[in-house]
C-alpha positions as CSV (number, residue, x, y, z in Angstrom):
1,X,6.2,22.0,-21.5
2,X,4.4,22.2,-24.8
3,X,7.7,21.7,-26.7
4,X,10.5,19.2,-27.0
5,X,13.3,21.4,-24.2
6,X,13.1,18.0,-21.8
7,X,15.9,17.0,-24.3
8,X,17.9,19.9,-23.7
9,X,18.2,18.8,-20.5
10,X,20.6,16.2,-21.7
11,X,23.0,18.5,-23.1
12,X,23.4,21.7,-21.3
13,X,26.0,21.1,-19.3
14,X,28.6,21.3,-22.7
15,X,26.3,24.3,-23.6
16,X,25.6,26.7,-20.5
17,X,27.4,25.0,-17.6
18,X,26.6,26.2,-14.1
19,X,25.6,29.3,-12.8
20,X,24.5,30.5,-16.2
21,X,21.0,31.0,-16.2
22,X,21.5,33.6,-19.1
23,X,23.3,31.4,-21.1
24,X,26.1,33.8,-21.4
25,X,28.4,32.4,-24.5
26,X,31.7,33.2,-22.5
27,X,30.8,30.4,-19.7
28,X,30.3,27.6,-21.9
29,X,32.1,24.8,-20.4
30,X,33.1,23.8,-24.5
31,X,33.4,27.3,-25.7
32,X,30.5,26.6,-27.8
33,X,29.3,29.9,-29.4
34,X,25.7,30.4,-30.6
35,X,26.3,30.8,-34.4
36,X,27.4,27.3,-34.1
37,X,24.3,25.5,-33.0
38,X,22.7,25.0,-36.4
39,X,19.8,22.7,-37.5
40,X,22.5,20.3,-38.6
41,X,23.6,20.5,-35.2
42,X,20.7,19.4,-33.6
43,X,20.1,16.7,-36.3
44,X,22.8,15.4,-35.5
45,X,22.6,15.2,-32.0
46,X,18.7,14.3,-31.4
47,X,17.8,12.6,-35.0
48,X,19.4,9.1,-35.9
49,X,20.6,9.0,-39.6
50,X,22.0,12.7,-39.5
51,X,25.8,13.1,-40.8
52,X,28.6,15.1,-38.6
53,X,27.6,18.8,-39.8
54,X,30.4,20.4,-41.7
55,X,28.4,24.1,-40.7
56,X,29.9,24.7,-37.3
57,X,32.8,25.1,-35.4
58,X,32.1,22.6,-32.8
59,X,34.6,19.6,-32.7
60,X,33.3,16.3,-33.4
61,X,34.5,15.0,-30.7
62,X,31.8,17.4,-28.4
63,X,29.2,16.9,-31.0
64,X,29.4,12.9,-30.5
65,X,29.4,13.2,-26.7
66,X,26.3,15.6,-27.1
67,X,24.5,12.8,-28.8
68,X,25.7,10.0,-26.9
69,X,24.1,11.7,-24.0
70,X,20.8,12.5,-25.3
71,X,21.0,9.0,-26.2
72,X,21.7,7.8,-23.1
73,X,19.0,9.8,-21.3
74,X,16.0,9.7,-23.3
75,X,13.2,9.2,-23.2
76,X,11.8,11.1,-20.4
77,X,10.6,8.7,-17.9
78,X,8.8,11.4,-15.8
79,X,7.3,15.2,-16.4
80,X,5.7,16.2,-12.9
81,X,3.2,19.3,-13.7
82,X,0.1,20.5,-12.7
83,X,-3.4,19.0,-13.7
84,X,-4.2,22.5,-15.5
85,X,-2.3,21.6,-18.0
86,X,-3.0,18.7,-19.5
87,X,-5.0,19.4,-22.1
88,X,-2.6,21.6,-23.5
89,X,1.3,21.9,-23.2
90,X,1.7,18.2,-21.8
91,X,-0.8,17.0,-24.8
92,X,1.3,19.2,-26.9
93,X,4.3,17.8,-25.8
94,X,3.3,14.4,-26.7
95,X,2.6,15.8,-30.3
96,X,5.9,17.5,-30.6
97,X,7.6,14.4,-29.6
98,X,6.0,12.2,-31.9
99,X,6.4,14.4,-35.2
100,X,10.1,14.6,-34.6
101,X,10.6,11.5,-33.5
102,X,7.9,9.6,-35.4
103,X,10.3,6.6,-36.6
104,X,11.5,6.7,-33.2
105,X,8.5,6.0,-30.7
106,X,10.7,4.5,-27.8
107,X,11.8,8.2,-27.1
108,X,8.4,9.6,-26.6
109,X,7.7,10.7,-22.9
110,X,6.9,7.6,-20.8
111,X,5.3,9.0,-18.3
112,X,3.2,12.5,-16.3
113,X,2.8,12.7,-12.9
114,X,0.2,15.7,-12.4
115,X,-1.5,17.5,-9.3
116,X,-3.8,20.2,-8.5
117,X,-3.2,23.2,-6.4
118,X,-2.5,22.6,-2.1
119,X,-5.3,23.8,0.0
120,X,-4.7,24.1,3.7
121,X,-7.9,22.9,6.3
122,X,-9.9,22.3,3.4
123,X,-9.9,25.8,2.0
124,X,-8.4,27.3,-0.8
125,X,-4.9,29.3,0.7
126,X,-5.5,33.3,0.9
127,X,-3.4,35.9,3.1
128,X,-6.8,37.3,3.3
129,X,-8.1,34.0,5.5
130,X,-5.0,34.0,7.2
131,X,-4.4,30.4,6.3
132,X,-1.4,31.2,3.8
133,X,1.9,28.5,5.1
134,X,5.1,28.7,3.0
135,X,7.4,25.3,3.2
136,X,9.9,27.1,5.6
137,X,6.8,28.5,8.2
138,X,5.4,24.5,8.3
139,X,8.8,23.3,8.8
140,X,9.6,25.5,12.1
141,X,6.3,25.0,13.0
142,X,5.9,21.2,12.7
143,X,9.2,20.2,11.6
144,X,10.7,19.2,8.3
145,X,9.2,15.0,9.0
146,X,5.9,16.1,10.3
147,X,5.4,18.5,7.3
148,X,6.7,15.5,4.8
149,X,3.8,13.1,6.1
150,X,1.3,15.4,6.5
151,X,2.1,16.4,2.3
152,X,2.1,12.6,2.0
153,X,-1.0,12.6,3.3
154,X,-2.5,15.4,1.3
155,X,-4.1,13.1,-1.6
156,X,-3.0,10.9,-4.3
157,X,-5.8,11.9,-7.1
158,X,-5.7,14.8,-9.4
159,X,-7.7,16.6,-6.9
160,X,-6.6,19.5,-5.0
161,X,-4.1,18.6,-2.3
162,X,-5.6,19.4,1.5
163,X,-2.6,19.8,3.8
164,X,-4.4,19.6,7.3
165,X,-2.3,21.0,10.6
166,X,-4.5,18.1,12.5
167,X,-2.2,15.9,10.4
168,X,1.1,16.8,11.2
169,X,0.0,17.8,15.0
170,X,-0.6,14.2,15.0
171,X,2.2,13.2,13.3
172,X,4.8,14.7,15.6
173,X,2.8,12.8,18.6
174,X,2.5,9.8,16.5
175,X,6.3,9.4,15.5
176,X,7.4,10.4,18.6
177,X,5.1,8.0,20.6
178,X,6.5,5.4,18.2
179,X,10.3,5.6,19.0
180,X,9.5,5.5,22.3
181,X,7.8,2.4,22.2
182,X,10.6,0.9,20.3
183,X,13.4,2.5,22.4
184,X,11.8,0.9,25.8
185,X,10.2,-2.6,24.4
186,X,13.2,-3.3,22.0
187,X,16.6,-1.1,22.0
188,X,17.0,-0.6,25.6
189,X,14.4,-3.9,26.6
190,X,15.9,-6.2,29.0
191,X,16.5,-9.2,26.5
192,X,14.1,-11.4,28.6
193,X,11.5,-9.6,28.1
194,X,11.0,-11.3,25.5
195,X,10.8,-14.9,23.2
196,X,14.0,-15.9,21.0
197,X,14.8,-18.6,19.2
198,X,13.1,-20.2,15.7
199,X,10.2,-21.8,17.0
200,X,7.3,-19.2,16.2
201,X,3.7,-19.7,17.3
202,X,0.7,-18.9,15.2
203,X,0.6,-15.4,16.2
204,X,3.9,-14.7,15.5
205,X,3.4,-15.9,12.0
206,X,0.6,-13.6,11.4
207,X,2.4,-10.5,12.6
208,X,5.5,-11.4,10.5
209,X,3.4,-12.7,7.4
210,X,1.4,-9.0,7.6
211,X,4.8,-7.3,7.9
212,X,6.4,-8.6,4.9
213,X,2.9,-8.2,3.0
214,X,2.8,-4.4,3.6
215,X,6.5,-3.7,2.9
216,X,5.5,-5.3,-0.4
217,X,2.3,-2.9,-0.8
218,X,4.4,0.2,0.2
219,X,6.9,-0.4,-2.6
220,X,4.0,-0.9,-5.2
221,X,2.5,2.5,-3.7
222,X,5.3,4.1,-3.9
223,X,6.8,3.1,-7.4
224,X,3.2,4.3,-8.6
225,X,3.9,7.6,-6.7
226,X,0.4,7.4,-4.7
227,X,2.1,8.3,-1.7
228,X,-0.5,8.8,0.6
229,X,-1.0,5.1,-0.3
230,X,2.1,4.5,0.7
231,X,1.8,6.1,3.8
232,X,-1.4,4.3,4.8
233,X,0.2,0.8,4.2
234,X,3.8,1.8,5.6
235,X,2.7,3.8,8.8
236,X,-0.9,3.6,9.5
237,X,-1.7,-0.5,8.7
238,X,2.2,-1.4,10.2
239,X,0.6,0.3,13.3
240,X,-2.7,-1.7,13.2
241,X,-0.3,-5.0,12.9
242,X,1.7,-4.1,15.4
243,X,-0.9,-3.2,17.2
244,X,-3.0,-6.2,17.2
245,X,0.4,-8.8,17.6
246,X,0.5,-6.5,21.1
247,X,-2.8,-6.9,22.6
248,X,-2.8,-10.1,21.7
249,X,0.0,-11.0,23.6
250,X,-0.7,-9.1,26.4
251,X,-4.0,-10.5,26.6
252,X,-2.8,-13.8,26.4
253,X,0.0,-13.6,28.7
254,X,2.8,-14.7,26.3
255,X,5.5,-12.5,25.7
256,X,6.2,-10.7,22.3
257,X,9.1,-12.5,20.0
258,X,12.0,-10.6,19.4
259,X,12.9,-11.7,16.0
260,X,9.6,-10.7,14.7
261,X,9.0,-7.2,16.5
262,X,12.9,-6.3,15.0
263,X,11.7,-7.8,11.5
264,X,8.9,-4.7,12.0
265,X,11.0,-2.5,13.7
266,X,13.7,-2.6,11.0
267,X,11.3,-2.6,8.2
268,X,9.5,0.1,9.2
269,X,12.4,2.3,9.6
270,X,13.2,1.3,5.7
271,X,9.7,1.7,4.1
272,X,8.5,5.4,5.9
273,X,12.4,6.7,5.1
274,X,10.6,8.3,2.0
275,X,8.5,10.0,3.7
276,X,10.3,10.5,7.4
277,X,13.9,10.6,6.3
278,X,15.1,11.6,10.3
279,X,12.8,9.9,11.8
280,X,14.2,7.0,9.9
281,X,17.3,8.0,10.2
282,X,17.4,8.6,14.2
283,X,16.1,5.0,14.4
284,X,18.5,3.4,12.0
285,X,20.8,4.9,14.1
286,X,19.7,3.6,17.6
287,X,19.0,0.3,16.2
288,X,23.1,0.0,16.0
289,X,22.9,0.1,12.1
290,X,26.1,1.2,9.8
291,X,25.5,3.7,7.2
292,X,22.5,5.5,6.3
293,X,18.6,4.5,6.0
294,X,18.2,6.2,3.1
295,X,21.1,4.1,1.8
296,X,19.9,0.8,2.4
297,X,18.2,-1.5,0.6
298,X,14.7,-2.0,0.9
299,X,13.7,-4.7,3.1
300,X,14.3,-8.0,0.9
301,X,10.8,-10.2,2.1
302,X,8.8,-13.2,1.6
303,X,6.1,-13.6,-0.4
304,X,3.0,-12.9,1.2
305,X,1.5,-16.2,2.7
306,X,-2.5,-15.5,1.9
307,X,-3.7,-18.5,3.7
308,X,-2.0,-17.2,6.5
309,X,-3.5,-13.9,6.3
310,X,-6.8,-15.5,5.4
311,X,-7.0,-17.1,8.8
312,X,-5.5,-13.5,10.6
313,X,-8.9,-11.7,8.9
314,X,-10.7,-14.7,10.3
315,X,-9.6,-14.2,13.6
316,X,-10.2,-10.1,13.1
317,X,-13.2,-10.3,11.6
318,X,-14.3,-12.4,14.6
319,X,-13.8,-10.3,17.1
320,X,-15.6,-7.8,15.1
321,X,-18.8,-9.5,14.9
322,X,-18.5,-10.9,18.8
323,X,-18.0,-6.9,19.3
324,X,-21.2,-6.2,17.7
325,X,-23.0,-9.0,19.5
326,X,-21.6,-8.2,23.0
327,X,-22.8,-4.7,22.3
328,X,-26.4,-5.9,21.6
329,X,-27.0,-7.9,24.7
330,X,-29.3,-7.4,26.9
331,X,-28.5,-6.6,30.9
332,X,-27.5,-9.4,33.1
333,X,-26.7,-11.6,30.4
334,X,-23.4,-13.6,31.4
335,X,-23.1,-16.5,29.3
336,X,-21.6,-16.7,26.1
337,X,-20.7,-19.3,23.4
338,X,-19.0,-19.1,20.1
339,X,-20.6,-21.0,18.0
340,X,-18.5,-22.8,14.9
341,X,-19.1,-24.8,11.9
342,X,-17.0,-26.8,9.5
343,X,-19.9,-27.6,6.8
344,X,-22.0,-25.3,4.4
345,X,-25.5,-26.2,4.2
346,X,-25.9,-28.0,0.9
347,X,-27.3,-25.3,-1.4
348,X,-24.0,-23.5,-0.9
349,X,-21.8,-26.5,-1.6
350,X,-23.2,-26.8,-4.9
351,X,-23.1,-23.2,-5.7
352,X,-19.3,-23.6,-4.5
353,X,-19.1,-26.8,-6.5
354,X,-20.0,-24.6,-9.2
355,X,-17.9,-21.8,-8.7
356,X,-15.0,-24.4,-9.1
357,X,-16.1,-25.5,-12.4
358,X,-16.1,-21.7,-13.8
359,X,-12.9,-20.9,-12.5
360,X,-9.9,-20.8,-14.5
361,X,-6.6,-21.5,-12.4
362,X,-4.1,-20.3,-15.3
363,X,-5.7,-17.0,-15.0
364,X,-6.3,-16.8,-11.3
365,X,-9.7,-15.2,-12.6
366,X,-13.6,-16.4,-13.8
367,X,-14.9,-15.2,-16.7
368,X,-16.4,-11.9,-17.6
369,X,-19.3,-13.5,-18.0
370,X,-19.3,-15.2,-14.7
371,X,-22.2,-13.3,-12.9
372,X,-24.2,-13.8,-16.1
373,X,-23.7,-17.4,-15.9
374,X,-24.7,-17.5,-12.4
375,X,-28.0,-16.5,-13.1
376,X,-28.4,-19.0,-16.1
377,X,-27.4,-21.5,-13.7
378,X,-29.2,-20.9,-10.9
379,X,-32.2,-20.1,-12.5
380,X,-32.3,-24.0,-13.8
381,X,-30.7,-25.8,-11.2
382,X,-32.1,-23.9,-7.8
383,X,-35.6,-25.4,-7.3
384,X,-36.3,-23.1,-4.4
385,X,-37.2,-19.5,-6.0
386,X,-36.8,-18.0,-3.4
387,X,-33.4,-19.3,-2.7
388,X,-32.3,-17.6,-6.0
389,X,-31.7,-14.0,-4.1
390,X,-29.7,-15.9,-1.5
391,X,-27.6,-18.1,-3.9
392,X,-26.6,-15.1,-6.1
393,X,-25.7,-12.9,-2.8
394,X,-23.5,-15.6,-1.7
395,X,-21.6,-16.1,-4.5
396,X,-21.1,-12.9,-5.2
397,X,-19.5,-12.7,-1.5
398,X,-17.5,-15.6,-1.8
399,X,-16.2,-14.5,-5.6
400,X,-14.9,-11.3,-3.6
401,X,-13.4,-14.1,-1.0
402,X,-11.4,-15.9,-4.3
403,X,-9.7,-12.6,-5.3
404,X,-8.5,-12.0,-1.8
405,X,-7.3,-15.5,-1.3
406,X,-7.2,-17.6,-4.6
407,X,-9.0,-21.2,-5.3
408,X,-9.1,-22.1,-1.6
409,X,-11.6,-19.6,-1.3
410,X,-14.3,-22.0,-2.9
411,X,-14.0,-24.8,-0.3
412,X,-16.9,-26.2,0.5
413,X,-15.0,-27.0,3.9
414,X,-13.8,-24.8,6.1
415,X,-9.5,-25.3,4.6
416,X,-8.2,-23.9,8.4
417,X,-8.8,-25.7,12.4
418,X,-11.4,-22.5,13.3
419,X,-11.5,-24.4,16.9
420,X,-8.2,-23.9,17.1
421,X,-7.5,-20.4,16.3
422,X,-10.2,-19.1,18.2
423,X,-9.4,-21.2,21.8
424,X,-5.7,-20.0,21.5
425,X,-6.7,-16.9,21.1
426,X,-9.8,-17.1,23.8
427,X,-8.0,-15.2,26.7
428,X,-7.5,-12.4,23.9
429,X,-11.0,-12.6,23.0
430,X,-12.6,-12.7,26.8
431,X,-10.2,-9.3,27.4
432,X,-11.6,-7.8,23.9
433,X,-15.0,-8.5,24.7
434,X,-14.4,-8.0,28.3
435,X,-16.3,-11.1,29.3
436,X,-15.0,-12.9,32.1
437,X,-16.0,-16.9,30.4
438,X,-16.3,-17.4,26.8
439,X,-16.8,-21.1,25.4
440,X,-15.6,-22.5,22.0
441,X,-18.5,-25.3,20.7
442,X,-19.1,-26.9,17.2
443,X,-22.4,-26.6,16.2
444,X,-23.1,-30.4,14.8
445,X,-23.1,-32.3,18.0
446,X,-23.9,-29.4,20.0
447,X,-26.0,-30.3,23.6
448,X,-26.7,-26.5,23.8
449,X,-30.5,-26.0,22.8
450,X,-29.2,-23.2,20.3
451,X,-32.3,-20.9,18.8
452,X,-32.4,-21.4,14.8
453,X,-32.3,-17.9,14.0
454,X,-28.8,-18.1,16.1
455,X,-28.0,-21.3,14.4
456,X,-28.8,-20.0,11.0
457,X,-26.0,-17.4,11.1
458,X,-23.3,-20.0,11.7
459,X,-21.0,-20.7,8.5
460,X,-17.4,-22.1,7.8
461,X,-14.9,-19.4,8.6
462,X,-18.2,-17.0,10.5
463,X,-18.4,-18.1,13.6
464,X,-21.4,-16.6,15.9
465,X,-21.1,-15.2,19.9
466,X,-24.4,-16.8,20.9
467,X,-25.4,-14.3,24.5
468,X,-27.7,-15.6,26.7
């Protein structure tokens, strides 16, 4: 690693040839002997600037195609090594490149990909422990997918990789549950089963919006090799979606859409191909597909539509706190009310208002100095002291909301019908909750006499489950 061979690469199929590790003279494919590789030679071939050397026997012809290749396939895009040494053949690499190369910077190494040792359970691997697993034991054991996403799964960082068996004992369950699911509900599904057609409702949206916005976030993960990243968005969270689309229909007694549940079904099989190959293959298969998975192109989406997926975290987030509510209540309370509001108080609408007026909309971004402002400004314009504390932890929230979302993020009205979403969704929400009567109320104009430390939790887009 320390030197410059990575361009050897390029060559030594006119050199060596195949099946000559020893580089035995007699096999080379151009009859190239080893007196004739001279200095001028390689000047020639890797330096620009060099004349054809008149010191060797090798035809010019050769010599030309030698550089045109090394031309062709440098720089080295990727060296994949381990984390040990970096500080000194893959630095020294880097060093060796640039002093022979140094008028020529666009063919130094472009990239390292490195990694630390693979430790099984946790723990280092020993025969002594009896936790020692070679590639061909996990395969039989788990099989060849299995042991792919548990590796996958293993760790992105320059830490050591931990290869658990809980993983890929889950895994073979997991994918296995999976095409089931998708061989009864869409492959061999009675077609009536299920919706058709163009017209999509809300939820439909969501599920397809999330799809397309994690096929997206795979390909990012995975052109940045952080495959366990990968995995997480193109397994694990294209579970949760799925997931949530089903209960929600279930719960709501409106059957699933076809279109959208094949839009997953078919993406999925694309994006995990990486990691599952016959998994993905099997499926691509069974979906009536020609050709190969690993073949076809990656699933050509949408952009992602955030304020679509803002109003899906609304909904999610929601639940979550009606969860934590329901959970806190005492015995032999029944009733329950969702509480919802379309206005901030007015100390937040002018903390929004001046959120707006630091934010830069070419650059999708505040300043640096943003949260060094805030204090400037709140300092002189909140008369309340004690409201400073509350103002600064508030914009700091909602600064975390612009970055998810962009500028809508700063309206000082709720930008999405909260009533709406939340009585579509209320047969969903009674099952989650497992409340048999859940009202939807706005709290101006409530008759309700609602306590103020249940009111006071109430904001645009954080709607409360008020137990009583």
């Amino acid at each position: 690693d320390s030197t410059i061979y990575m361009s050897y690469y390029t060559i030594a199929h006119y050199l060596q040839g195949e099946n000559n590790l020893n580089g035995d003279e007699s096999l080379s494919p151009e009859n190239i002997k080893v007196n004739d590789l001279t200095d001028d030679v390689f000047n020639f071939i890797y330096r620009k600037g060099f004349p054809l050397p008149s010191n060797t026997a090798i035809p010019s012809e050769t010599l030309e195609k030698m550089k045109a290749e090394f031309r062709y396939w440098y720089p080295m895009d990727l060296r994949v090594s381990g984390k040990d040494l970096i500080p000194n053949h893959l630095t020294m690499a880097l060093y060796n490149h640039a002093a022979i190369w140094e008028d020529e910077p666009e063919l130094w190494p472009r990239g390292y990909y490195t990694n630390g040792f693979v430790m099984v359970d946790a723990e280092k691997m020993s025969k002594s422990k009896g936790n020692f697993l070679t590639l061909l034991e996990t395969i039989n054991m788990y099989s060849a997918d299995a042991t792919r996403f548990a590796c996958a799964d293993a760790g992105d960082s320059l830490d050591d990789a931990n290869f658990e068996r809980a993983t890929a004992n889950a895994a073979i369950v997991s994918l296995s549950n999976e095409s089931a699911w998708i061989k009864e509900n869409l492959i061999d599904a009675d077609k009536s089963a299920m919706r058709s057609g163009e017209s999509l409702g809300h939820m439909d949206k969501v599920f397809q919006n999330e799809t397309n916005r994690l096929v997206k976030a795979t390909e990012e993960s995975f052109e940045g090799m952080m495959y366990k990243e990968g995995l997480n968005k193109g397994w694990f969270e294209m579970m949760i979606a799925r997931n949530e689309y089903r209960a929600w229909c279930q719960d709501s007694g409106i059957a699933m859409h076809e279109g959208v549940v094949r839009h997953w079904v078919e993406s999925l099989a694309i994006i995990i191909c990486p990691i599952c190959p016959h998994w993905s293959e099997t499926l691509w298969k069974d979906l009536g597909k020609e050709g190969l998975a690993v073949r076809a192109p990656w699933p050509t989406v949408g952009e992602e539509d955030k304020f679509l997926s803002r109003q899906a975290k609304f909904l999610r987030d929601s639940l979550k706190s009606f969860r934590n509510s329901a959970g806190k209540a005492k015995k032999g309370w029944k009733e329950a009310t969702i509480l919802v509001a379309d206005d901030y108080p007015q100390w937040k609408v002018d903390a929004l208002l001046w959120m707006q007026s630091q934010y830069d909309a070419a650059s999708g971004s505040f300043a640096p100095t943003f949260m060094k402002d805030l204090k400037t400004w709140s300092a002189t314009n909140v008369t309340d002291k004690k409201q400073i504390k509350f103002v600064m932890q508030f914009v700091s929230f909602m600064k975390r909301e612009v970055e998810d979302c962009g500028e809508s993020g700063m309206d000082t009205k709720c930008p999405f019908d909260q009533m709406g979403i939340l009585k579509e969704s209320i047969s969903y929400i009674k099952s989650q909750l497992n409340l048999e009567e859940v009202i939807v109320v706005q709290l101006d104009g409530c008759d309700l006499p609602v306590p103020d430390k249940v009111a006071q939790n109430v904001s645009p887009g954080k709607p409360t489950l008020w137990m009583r």
